[in-house]
C-alpha positions as CSV (number, residue, x, y, z in Angstrom):
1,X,-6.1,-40.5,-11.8
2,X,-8.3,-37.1,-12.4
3,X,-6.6,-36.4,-8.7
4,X,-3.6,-36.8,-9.7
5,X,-3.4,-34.7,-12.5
6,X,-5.0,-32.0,-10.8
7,X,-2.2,-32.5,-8.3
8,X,0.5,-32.4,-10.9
9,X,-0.9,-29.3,-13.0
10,X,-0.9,-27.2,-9.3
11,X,2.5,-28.1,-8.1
12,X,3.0,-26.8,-12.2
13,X,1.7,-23.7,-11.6
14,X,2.9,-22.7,-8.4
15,X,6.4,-23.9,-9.3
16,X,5.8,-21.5,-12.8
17,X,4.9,-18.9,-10.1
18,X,7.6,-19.2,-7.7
19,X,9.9,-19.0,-11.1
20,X,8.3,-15.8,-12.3
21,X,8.4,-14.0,-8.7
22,X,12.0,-15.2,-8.8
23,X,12.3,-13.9,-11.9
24,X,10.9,-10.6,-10.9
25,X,13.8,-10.3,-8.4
26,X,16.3,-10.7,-10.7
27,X,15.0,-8.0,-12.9
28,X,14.7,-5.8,-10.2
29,X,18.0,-5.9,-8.7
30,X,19.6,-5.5,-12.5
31,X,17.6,-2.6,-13.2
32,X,18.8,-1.3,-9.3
33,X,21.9,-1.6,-10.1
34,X,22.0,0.3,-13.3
35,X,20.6,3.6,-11.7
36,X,22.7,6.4,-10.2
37,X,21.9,6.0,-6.5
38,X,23.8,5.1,-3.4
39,X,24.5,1.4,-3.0
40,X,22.7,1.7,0.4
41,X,19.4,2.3,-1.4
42,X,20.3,-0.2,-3.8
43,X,20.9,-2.8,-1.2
44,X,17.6,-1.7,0.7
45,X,15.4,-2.5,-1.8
46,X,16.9,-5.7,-3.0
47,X,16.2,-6.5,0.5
48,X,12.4,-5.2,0.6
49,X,11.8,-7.6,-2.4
50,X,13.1,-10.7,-0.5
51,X,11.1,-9.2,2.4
52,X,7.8,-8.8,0.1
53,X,8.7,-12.7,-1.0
54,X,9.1,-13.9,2.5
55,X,5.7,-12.6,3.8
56,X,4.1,-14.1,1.2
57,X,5.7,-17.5,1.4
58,X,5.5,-17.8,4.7
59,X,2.6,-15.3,6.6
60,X,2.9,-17.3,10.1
61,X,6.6,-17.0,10.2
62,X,6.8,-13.6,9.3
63,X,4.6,-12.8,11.9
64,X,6.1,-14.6,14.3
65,X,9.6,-12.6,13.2
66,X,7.8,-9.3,13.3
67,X,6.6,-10.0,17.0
68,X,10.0,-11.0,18.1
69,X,11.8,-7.9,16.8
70,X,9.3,-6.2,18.2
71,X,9.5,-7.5,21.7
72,X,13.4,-7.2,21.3
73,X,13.3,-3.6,20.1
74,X,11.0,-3.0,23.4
75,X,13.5,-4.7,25.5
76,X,16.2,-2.4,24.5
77,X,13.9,0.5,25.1
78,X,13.4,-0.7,28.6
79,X,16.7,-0.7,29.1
80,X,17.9,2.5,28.0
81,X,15.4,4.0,29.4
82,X,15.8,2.4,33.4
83,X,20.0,3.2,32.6
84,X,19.3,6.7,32.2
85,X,18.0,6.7,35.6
């Protein structure tokens, strides 16, 4: 039974967690949207939060993610550079 409420008070917290980081977001794209900047900046740093929250989450798949675009953008690079030649 002590197990159990262990079990239950943790999945409390990390769901009061996930909530506040949510809520975090929120904030920060209202506030980003009240300032006098381009909406490209805007949109950029909504996106780094979701970013920031994904790596976090999820540290294996982000890596993973970061590899492949990396091995992609080195692809490309390949292939400029041998059709310049």
């Amino acid at each position: 039974m002590t197990e159990k409420l262990k079990k239950d008070a943790n999945d409390l917290i990390d769901a009061g967690r996930d909530a506040v980081r949510d809520g975090e977001n929120v904030v920060g794209d209202a506030v980003d949207d009240t300032r006098d900047e381009p909406v490209v900046v805007r949109e950029a740093r909504k996106v780094g939060r979701r970013v920031d929250q994904y790596r976090e989450d999820y540290p294996t798949a982000f890596g993973v993610a970061v590899g492949a675009v990396a091995v992609a953008l080195v692809g490309v690079l390949v292939g400029v550079i041998a059709g310049r030649r």
